[in-house]
N, C-alpha and C positions, 0 to 999 in steps of 0.2 A: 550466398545469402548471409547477411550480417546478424551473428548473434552476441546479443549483449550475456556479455559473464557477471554473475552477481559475488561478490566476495562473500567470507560468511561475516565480518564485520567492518564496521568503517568509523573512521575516525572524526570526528566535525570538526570542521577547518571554521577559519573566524569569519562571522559573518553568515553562513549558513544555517537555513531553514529548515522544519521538519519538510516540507514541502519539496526545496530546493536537492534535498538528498533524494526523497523518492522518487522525482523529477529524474533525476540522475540516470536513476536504476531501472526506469519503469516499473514502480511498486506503488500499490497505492497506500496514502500516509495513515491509512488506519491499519494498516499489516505492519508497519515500523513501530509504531505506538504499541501494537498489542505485543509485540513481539518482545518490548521491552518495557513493558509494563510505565510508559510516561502518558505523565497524567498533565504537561503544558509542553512546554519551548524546548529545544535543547541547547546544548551551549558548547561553546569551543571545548574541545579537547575530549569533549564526550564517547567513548566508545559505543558503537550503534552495532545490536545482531540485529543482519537482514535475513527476510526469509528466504529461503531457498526453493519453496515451493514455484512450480513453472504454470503461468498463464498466460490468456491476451489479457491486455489491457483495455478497458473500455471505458466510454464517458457514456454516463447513466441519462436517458435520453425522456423525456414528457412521454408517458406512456407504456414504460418500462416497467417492470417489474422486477421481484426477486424468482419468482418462480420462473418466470420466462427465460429469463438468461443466465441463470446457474442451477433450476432444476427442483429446488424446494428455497424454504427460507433457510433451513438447519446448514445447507450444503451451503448458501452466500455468505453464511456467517461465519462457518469453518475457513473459507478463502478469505472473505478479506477481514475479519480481525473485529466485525462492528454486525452493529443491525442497522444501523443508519443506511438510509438509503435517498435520495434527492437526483432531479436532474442536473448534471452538470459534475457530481462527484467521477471520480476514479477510481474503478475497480476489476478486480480479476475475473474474467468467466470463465 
């Protein structure tokens, strides 16, 4: 089975997205943001803490819930870093 290793921090190379790192990592980019307290873009040379917490990854689907797929609303906001919730976002269950 292939397991992705997460570092605990990473570096942003030029041209990279907040997007394109959590992409990277299978993280979703509101756990990179919270984690490091940014509040827009990041930018070369940035050092980035990932979290190191272990989950699936999932794309939040029309009809979804927070309670459904992580069990209350307090527990999806502890995983993924937001209260935001949409179909189509990325997040931890």
């Amino acid at each position: 089975m292939l397991s992705i290793t997460i570092p605990k921090y990473y570096k942003v190379k030029k041209g990279q997205t907040l997007r394109a790192v959590a992409e990277a990592f299978s993280v979703p980019e509101t756990r990179i943001a919270a984690e490091n307290g940014l509040k827009g873009e990041i930018t070369e040379g940035q050092l980035l803490r990932l979290p190191q917490e272990k989950g699936n990854l999932y794309i939040v689907r029309a009809g979804d819930t927070k309670e459904l797929l992580c069990g209350s609303a307090g527990n999806y906001k502890k995983k993924n870093g937001t209260d935001a919730f949409y179909p189509g976002m990325k997040i931890w269950i």
